[in-house]
Every structure is written in structure tokens, then in C-alpha cells.
DRENDO-1510 file (C-alpha; in Angstrom, 1 decimal, always signed):
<recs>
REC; n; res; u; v; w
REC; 1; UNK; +38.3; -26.0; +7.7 .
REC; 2; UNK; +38.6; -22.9; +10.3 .
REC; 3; UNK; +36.6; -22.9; +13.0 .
REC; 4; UNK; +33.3; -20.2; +12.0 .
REC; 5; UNK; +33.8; -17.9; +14.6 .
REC; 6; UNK; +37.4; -17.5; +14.2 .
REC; 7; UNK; +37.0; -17.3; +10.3 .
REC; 8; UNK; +34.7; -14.0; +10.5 .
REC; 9; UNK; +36.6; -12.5; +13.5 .
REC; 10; UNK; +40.1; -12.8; +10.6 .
REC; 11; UNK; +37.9; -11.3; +8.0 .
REC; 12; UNK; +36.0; -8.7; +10.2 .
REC; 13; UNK; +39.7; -7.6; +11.4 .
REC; 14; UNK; +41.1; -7.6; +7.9 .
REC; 15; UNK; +38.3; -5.5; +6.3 .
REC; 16; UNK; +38.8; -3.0; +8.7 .
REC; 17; UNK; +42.6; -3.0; +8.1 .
REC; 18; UNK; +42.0; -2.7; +4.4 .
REC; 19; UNK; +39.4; +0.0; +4.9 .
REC; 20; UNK; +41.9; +1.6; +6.7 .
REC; 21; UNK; +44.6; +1.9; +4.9 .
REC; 22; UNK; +42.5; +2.6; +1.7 .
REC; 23; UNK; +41.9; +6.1; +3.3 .
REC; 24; UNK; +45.7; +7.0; +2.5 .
REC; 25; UNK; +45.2; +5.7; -1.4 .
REC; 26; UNK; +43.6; +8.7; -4.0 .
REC; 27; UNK; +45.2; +11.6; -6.0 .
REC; 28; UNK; +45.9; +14.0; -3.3 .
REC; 29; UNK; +48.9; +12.6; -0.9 .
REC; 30; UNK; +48.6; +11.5; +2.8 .
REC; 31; UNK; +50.7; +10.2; +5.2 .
REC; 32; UNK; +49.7; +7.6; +8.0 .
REC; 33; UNK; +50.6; +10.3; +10.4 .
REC; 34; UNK; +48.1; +12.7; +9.0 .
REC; 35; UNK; +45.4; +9.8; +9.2 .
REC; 36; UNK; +46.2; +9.4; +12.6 .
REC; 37; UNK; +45.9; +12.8; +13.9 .
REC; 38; UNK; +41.8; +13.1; +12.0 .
REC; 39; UNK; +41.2; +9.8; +13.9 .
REC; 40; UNK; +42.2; +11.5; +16.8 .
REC; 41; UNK; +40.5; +15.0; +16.2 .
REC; 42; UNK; +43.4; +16.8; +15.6 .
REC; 43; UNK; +44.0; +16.7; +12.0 .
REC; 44; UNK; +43.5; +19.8; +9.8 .
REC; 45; UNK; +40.6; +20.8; +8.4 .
REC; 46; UNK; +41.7; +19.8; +4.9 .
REC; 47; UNK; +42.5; +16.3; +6.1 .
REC; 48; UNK; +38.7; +16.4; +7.6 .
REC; 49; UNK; +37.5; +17.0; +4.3 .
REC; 50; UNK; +39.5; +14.8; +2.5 .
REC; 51; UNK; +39.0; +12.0; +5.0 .
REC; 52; UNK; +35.6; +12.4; +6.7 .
REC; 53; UNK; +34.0; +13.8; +3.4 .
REC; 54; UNK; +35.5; +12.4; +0.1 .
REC; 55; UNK; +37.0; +9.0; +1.1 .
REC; 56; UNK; +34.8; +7.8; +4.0 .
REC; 57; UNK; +31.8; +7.2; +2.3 .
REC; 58; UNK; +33.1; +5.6; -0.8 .
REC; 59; UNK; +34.8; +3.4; +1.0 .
REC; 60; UNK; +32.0; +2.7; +3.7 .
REC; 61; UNK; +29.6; +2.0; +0.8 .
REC; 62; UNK; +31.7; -0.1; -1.0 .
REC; 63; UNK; +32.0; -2.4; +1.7 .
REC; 64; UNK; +28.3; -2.0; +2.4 .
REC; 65; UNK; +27.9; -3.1; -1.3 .
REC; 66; UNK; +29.9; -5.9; -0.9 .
REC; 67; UNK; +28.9; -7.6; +1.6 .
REC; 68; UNK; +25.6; -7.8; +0.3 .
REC; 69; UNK; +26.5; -9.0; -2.7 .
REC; 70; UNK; +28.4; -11.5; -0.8 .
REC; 71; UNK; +26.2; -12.6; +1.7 .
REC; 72; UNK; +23.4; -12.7; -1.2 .
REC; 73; UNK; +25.6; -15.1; -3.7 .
REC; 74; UNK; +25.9; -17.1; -0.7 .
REC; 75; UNK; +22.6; -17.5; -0.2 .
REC; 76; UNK; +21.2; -17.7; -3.5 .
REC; 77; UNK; +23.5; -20.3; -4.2 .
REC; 78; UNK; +22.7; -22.5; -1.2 .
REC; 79; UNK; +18.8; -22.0; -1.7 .
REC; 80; UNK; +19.3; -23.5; -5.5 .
REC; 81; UNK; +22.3; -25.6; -4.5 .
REC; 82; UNK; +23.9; -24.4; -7.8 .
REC; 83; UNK; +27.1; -23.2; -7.7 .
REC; 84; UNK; +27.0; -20.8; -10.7 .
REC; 85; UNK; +23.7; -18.4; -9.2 .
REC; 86; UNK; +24.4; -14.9; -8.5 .
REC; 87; UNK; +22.5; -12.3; -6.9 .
REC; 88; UNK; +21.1; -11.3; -10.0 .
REC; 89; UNK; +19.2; -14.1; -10.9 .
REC; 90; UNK; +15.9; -13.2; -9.1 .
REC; 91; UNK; +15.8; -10.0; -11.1 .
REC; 92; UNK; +16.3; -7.4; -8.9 .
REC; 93; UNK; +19.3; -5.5; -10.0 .
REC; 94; UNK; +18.2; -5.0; -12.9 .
REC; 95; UNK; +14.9; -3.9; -11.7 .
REC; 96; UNK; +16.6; -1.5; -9.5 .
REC; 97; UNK; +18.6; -0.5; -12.9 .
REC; 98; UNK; +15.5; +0.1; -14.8 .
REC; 99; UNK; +14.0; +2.6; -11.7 .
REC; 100; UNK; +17.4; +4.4; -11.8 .
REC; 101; UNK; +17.1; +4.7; -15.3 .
REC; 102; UNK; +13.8; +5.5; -15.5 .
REC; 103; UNK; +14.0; +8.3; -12.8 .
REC; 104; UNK; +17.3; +9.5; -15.1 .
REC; 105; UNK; +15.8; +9.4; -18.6 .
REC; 106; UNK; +13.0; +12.1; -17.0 .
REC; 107; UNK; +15.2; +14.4; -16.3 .
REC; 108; UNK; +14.3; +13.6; -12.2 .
REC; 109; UNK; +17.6; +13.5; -11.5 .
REC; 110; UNK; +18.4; +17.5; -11.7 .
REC; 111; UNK; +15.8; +18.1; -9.6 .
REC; 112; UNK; +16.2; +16.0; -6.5 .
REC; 113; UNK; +19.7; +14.9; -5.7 .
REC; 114; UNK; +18.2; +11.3; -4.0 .
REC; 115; UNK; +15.4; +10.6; -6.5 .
REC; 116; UNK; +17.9; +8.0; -8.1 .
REC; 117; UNK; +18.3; +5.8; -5.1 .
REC; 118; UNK; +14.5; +5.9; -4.4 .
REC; 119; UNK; +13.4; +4.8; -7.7 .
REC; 120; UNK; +15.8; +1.9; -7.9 .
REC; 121; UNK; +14.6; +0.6; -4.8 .
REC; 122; UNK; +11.1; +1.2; -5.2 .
REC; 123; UNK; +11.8; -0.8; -9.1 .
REC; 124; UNK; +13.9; -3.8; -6.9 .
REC; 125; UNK; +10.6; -4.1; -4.7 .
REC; 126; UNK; +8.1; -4.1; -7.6 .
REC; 127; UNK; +10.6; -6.7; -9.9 .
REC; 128; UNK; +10.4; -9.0; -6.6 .
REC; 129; UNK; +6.4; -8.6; -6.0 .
REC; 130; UNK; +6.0; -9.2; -10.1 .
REC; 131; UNK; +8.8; -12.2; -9.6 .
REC; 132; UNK; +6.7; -13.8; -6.9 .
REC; 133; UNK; +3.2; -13.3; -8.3 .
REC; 134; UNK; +4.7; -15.0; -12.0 .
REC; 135; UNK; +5.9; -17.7; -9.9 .
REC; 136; UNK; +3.4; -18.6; -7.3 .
REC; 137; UNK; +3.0; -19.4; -4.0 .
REC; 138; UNK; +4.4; -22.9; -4.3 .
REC; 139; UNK; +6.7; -22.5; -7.3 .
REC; 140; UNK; +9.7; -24.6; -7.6 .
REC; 141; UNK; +13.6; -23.4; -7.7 .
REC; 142; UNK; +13.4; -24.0; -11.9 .
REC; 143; UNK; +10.5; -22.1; -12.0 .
REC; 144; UNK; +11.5; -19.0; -10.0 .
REC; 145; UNK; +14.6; -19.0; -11.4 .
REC; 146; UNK; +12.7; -18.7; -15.3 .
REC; 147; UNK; +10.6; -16.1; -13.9 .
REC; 148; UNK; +13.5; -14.1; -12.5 .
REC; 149; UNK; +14.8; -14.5; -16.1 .
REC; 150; UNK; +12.1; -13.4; -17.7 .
REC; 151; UNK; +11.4; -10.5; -15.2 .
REC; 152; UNK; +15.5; -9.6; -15.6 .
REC; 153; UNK; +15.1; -9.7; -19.4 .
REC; 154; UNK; +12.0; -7.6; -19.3 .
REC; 155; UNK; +13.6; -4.6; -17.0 .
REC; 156; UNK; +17.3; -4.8; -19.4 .
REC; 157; UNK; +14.8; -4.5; -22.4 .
REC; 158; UNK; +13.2; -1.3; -20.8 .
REC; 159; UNK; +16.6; -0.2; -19.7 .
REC; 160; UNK; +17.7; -0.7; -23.3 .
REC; 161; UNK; +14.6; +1.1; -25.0 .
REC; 162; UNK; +15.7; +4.2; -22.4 .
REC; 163; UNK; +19.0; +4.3; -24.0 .
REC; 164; UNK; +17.4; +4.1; -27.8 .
REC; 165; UNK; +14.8; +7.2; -26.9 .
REC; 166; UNK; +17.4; +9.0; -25.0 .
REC; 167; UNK; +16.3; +13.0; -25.9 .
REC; 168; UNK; +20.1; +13.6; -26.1 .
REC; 169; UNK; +23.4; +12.7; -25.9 .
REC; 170; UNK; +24.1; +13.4; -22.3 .
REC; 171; UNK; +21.1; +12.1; -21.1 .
REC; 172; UNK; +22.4; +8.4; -22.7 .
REC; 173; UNK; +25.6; +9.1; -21.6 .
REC; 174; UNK; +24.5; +9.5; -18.1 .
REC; 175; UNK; +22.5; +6.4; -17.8 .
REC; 176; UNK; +25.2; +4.2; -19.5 .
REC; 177; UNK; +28.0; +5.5; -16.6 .
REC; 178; UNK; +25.5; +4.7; -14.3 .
REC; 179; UNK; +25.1; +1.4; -15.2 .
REC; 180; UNK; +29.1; +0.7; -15.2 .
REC; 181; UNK; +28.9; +1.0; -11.7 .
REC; 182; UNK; +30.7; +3.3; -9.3 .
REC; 183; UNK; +31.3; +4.3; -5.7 .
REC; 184; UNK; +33.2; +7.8; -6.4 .
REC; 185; UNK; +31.1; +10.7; -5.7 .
REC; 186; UNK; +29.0; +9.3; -3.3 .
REC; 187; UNK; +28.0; +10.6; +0.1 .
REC; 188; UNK; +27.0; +10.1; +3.3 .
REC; 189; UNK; +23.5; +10.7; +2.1 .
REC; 190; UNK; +23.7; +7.5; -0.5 .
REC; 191; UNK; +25.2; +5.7; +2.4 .
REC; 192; UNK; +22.3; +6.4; +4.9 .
REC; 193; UNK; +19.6; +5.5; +1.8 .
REC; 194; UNK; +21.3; +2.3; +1.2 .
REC; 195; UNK; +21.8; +1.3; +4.8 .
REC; 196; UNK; +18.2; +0.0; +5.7 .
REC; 197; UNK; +17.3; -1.6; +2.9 .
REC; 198; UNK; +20.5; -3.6; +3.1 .
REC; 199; UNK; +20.3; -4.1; +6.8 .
REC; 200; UNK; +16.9; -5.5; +6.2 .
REC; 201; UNK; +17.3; -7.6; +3.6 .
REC; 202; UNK; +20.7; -9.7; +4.8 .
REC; 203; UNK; +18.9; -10.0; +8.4 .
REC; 204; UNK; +16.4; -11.8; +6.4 .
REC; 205; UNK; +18.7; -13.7; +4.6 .
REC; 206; UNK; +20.9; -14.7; +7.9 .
REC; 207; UNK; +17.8; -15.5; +9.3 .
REC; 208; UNK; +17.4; -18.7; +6.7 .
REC; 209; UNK; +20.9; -20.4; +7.6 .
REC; 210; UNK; +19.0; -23.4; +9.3 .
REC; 211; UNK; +16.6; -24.0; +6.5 .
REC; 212; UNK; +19.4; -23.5; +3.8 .
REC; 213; UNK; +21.5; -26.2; +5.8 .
REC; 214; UNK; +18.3; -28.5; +5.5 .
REC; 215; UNK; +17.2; -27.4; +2.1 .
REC; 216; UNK; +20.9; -28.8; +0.9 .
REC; 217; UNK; +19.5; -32.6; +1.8 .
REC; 218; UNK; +17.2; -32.1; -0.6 .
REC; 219; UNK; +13.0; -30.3; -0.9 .
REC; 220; UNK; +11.4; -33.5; +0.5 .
REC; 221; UNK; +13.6; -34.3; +3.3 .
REC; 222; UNK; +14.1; -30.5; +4.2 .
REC; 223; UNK; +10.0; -31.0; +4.3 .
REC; 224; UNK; +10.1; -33.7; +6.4 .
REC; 225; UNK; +11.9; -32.0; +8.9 .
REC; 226; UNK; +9.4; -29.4; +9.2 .
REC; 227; UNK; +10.8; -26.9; +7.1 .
REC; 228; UNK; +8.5; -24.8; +5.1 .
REC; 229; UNK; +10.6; -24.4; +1.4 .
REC; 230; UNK; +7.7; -22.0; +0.4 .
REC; 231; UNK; +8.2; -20.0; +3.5 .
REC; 232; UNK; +11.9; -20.1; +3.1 .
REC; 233; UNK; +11.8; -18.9; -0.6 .
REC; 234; UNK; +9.8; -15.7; +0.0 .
REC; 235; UNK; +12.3; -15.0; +2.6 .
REC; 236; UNK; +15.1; -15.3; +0.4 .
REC; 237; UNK; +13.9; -13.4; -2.2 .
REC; 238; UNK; +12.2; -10.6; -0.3 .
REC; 239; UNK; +15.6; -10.1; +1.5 .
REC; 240; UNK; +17.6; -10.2; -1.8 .
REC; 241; UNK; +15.1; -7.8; -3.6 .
REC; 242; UNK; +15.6; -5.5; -0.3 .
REC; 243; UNK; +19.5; -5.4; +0.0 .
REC; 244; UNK; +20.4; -5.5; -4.0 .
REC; 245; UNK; +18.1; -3.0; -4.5 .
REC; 246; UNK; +19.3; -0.9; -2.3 .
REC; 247; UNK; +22.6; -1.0; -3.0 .
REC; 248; UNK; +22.1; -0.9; -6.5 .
REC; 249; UNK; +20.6; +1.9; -5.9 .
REC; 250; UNK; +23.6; +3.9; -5.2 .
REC; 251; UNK; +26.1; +1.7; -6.7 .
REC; 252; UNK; +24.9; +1.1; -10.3 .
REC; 253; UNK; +25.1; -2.4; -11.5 .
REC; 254; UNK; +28.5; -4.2; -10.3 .
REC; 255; UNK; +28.9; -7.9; -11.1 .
REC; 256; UNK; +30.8; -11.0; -10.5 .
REC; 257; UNK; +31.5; -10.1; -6.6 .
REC; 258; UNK; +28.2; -12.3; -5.4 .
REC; 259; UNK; +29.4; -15.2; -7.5 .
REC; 260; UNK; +33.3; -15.7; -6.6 .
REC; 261; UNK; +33.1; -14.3; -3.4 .
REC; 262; UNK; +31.1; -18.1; -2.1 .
REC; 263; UNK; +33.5; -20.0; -4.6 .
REC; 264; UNK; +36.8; -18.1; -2.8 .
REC; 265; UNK; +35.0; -19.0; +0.6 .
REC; 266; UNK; +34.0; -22.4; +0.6 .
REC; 267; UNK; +37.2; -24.1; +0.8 .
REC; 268; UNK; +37.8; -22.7; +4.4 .
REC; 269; UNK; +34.5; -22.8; +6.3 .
REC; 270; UNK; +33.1; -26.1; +4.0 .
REC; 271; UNK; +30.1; -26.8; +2.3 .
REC; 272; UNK; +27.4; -26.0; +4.9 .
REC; 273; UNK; +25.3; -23.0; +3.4 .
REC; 274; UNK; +24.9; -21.7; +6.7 .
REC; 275; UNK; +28.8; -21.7; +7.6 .
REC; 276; UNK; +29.7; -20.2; +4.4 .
REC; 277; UNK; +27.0; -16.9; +4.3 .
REC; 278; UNK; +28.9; -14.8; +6.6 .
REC; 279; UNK; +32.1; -15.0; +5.4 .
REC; 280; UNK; +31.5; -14.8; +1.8 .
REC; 281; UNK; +29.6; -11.6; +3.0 .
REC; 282; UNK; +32.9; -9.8; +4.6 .
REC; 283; UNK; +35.2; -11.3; +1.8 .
REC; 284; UNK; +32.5; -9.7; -0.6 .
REC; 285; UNK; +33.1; -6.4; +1.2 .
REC; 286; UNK; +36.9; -6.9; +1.2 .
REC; 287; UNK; +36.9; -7.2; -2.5 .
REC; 288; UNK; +35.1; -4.7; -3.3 .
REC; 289; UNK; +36.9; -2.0; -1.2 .
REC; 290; UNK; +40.4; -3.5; -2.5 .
REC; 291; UNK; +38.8; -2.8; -6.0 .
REC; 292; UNK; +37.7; +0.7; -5.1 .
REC; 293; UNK; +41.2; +1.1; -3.2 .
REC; 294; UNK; +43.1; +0.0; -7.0 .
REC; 295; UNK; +41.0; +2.5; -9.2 .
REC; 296; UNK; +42.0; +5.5; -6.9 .
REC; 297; UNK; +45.5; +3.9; -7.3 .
REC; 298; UNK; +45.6; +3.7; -10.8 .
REC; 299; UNK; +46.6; +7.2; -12.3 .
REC; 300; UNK; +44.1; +7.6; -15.2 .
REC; 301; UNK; +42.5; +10.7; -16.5 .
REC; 302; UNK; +39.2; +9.5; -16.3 .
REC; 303; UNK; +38.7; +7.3; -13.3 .
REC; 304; UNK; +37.6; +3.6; -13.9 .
REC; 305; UNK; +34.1; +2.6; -13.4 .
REC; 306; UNK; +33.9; -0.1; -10.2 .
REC; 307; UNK; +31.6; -2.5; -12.4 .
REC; 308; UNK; +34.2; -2.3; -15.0 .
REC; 309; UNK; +37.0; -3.2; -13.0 .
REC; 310; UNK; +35.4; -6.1; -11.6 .
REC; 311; UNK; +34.4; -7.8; -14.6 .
REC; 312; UNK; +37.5; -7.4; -15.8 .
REC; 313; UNK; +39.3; -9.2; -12.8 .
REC; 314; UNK; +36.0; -11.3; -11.9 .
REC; 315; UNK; +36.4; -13.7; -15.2 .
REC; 316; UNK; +39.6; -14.4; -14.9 .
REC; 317; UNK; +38.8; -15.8; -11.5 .
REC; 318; UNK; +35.8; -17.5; -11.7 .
REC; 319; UNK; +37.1; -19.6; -15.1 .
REC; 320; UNK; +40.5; -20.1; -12.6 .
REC; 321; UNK; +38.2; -21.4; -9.7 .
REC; 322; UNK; +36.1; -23.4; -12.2 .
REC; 323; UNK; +39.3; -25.4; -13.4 .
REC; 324; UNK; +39.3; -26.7; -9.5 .
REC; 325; UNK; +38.3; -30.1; -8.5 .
REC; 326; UNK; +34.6; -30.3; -7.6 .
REC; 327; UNK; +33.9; -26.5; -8.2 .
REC; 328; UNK; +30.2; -27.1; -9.8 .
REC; 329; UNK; +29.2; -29.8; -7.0 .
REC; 330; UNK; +26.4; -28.6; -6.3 .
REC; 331; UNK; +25.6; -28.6; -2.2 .
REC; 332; UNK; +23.3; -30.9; -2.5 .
</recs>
């Protein structure tokens, strides 16, 4: 097991390296030299486009995105001590889908360039409030996690009746890219509307690494130490309702990175909730701009959607991480 500190310090380091060199990688040509001299300020003015403009922010968000879908497996998974919950379980991406969609299917999205992002955030924020009002103040795990089913199965049936009274073609064809998932196009606009939400959200979450650490002895002894589990659920799922939604937001729906990011994780930092939220965050973020740095590798003639790509190498994984001794012990 590595030492915490040193553990996030190696990951920190290595998503900036990756980050880095992922600002060569695309369909126009670029030398480290040329990357060098825009760090510097002395680089062209094409190279300022191409880096500051087009590249940046993709990357920048896709790290962003991962991290919180990191960080939120982690803690999702520690507050149910199951192995197998992802971010989405509380609902909230695809509450932040249905806004999106929503905000698309009415034609809002010619008109106002952000309307998108808000609606999908403003939709992750009512999915939460509905989740928590269904549940109760002093639900238990089961029974939040069959309410976030049934609010997720309500917002993927509205996002489904969207695409079946689409007005046209395009319009359909819009929401279901949108849905796939993606990073290209983006700005530093979408970066800036993700950014508090998701700063919000995973301080919330960080701030529940004692309580997940006592939660994993179990409700009534985590209770007889003085922690309060209601207390420490609202937290959780205000701050993954916050962060998912906002990233969502921008992102579209991407999977699998909240689930094997803890699994990948675990091995080095233990089985401490606390130890491991961190680190799956930044590995999270790693993934997901190694994934983004492969699709601008891959010379295609339409690019690949993010969510697509990471199904697609996310299976594989998991079912190779599930074949590993002790992979579904629960932390508790």
C-alpha cells in the first residue's frame, strides 16, 4: 500500500504529464518545440489558437469530468459499501440528461449557446430534491438506492419520449450525439459553467471521508460513534447531484469511469473509503483525458464519441477486474 500523500502527489504529477503531452495529439501536427514556445509566450498566433483555444479546454474539461466521476464512484461506493455502485445510481445523470434534452428538443439550444449546460444542472438539482423527498429524511441505503432507480428510470423514459416526438430528424439526431458523450467542441465557457458546480459538489464529498471510514463498520456502530448517517447521506447526495450534474452538463452522459476508476485504485491505497476518494478521483481524470487524447489519435472521418469509447474499453476492464480475488467484498 503507498503511503496517501505520496500516492496523489504520483498521480497529480502524472495527469499533468499526460495533459501535457495530449496538447501535441489532434489532426493538425505539432512539435514539442512549438508547445514550448506558446508556454512561453512566444509561439505563433496559430499555435495560440490551436493550443489555448481548441485543445486546452477539451482537455481541461475532460479531466475536470473525470475526476468527478472518480472521486464520486469512490464515494458512492464507500457510502453503500458495494463495490458495483456508480455515480449514476442516485439519478442524477440522467436527470441532468433529461434537462439537456429537454432544453434541445425546444429548439433552446439555437438561441442561447449555454442554455444546455443550465438546464442539465438545474434537472441534476431537481432529480436530487425529488430523490430525497421519495426517500425520506431517514431512508436507508436500499431504499435510496430504489428511489434513485426509479427517479433514473423516470428521467431515461422522458429522455426516450423526447427522441419518439422529435419534430425532425436533426433535432433526434442532435439529442442522441449528445447523449454519447463528448469533450470536442467545447470551450472555455463550458469549462467555467461546469467548474462550480463540480468544485462544490466533490468539496462536499471530501468533506464525508471520516464518516465514510466509520460508515464501513457498519450504520449502528458508525451511530454509536456519533456519526449522523442521515446527515452524512444528504451530503453525499447533494454533492453528487452538484458535480455530475454539472459536468454532465457539458459532457453528455459518459460511463464506466466512476466504477473502475475505485476498482483500479484500491489495491494501492487499501480499503479505507477515505484513502481511496482522492486518488480514484485523479486516476478518473487520467483516464478520461488518455481517452480524449486516443480519439484525437485515431484517424476517423467522423470523430468518436467520448461515452462511446469508454464503454467500449470500460467492460472489458471491469469483467477483467471482477475475475480478481475479493473484487465484490464489500468494505464493510
Amino acid at each position: 500500500m503507498i503511503a496517501a500523500l505520496k500516492l496523489n502527489l504520483l498521480l497529480g504529477l502524472g495527469l499533468v504529464f499526460i495533459g501535457t503531452l495530449s496538447l501535441l495529439v489532434g489532426d493538425v501536427a505539432t512539435s514539442p518545440l512549438a508547445l514550448v514556445d506558446w508556454l512561453s509566450g512566444a509561439g505563433s498566433a496559430f499555435h495560440a489558437i490551436l493550443f489555448e483555444t481548441i485543445r486546452a479546454p477539451r482537455i481541461v474539461l475532460a479531466a475536470l469530468t473525470g475526476f468527478v466521476l472518480g472521486l464520486s464512484g469512490a464515494a458512492i461506493q464507500g457510502f453503500l459499501r458495494n463495490p458495483l455502485a456508480e455515480p449514476g445510481i442516485l439519478g442524477a445523470s440522467n436527470g441532468a440528461a433529461l434537462g439537456a434534452v429537454i432544453a434541445i428538443y425546444l429548439g433552446l439550444a439555437s438561441t442561447v449557446s449555454y442554455i444546455v449546460p443550465l438546464a442539465a444542472a438545474f434537472m441534476a438539482l431537481v432529480s436530487v430534491v425529488v430523490l430525497m423527498a421519495v426517500a425520506g429524511a431517514g431512508a436507508s441505503s436500499l431504499r435510496l438506492i430504489l428511489a434513485g432507480f426509479a427517479v433514473s428510470a423516470f428521467a431515461g423514459a422522458g429522455i426516450a419520449l423526447a427522441l419518439n416526438l422529435s419534430p425532425n430528424y436533426f433535432a433526434a439526431l442532435e439529442i442522441a450525439f449528445w447523449l454519447l458523450g463528448a469533450v470536442e467542441n467545447r470551450s472555455w465557457m463550458h469549462v467555467f459553467l461546469a467548474l462550480p458546480g463540480a468544485v462544490f459538489g466533490c468539496l462536499l464529498m471530501l468533506s464525508t471521508a471520516r464518516g465514510l471510514n466509520a460508515l464501513a463498520l457498519g450504520e449502528e456502530v458508525a451511530q454509536t460513534l456519533g456519526l449522523s448517517v442521515p446527515r452524512l447521506r444528504a451530503r453525499i447526495a447533494v454533492g453528487l447531484a452538484l458535480a455530475i450534474g454539472a459536468v454532465v452538463s457539458v459532457t453528455g452522459v459518459i460511463g464506466f469511469v466512476g466504477l473502475v476508476a475505485p476498482h483500479l485504485i484500491r489495491p494501492y491505497c487499501g480499503h479505507m473509503p477515505s484513502r481511496c476518494l482522492l486518488p480514484s478521483a485523479f486516476l478518473g481524470a487520467i483516464l478520461l483525458v488518455l481517452a480524449d487524447t486516443v480519439i484525437r489519435a485515431i484517424p476517423t472521418l467522423m470523430e468518436l464519441k467520448l461515452g462511446v469509447l469508454t464503454a467500449f474499453l470500460g467492460v472489458p476492464l471491469l469483467l477483467l477486474l471482477l475475475r480478481r480475488p475479493g473484487a465484490l467484498v464489500s468494505e464493510a
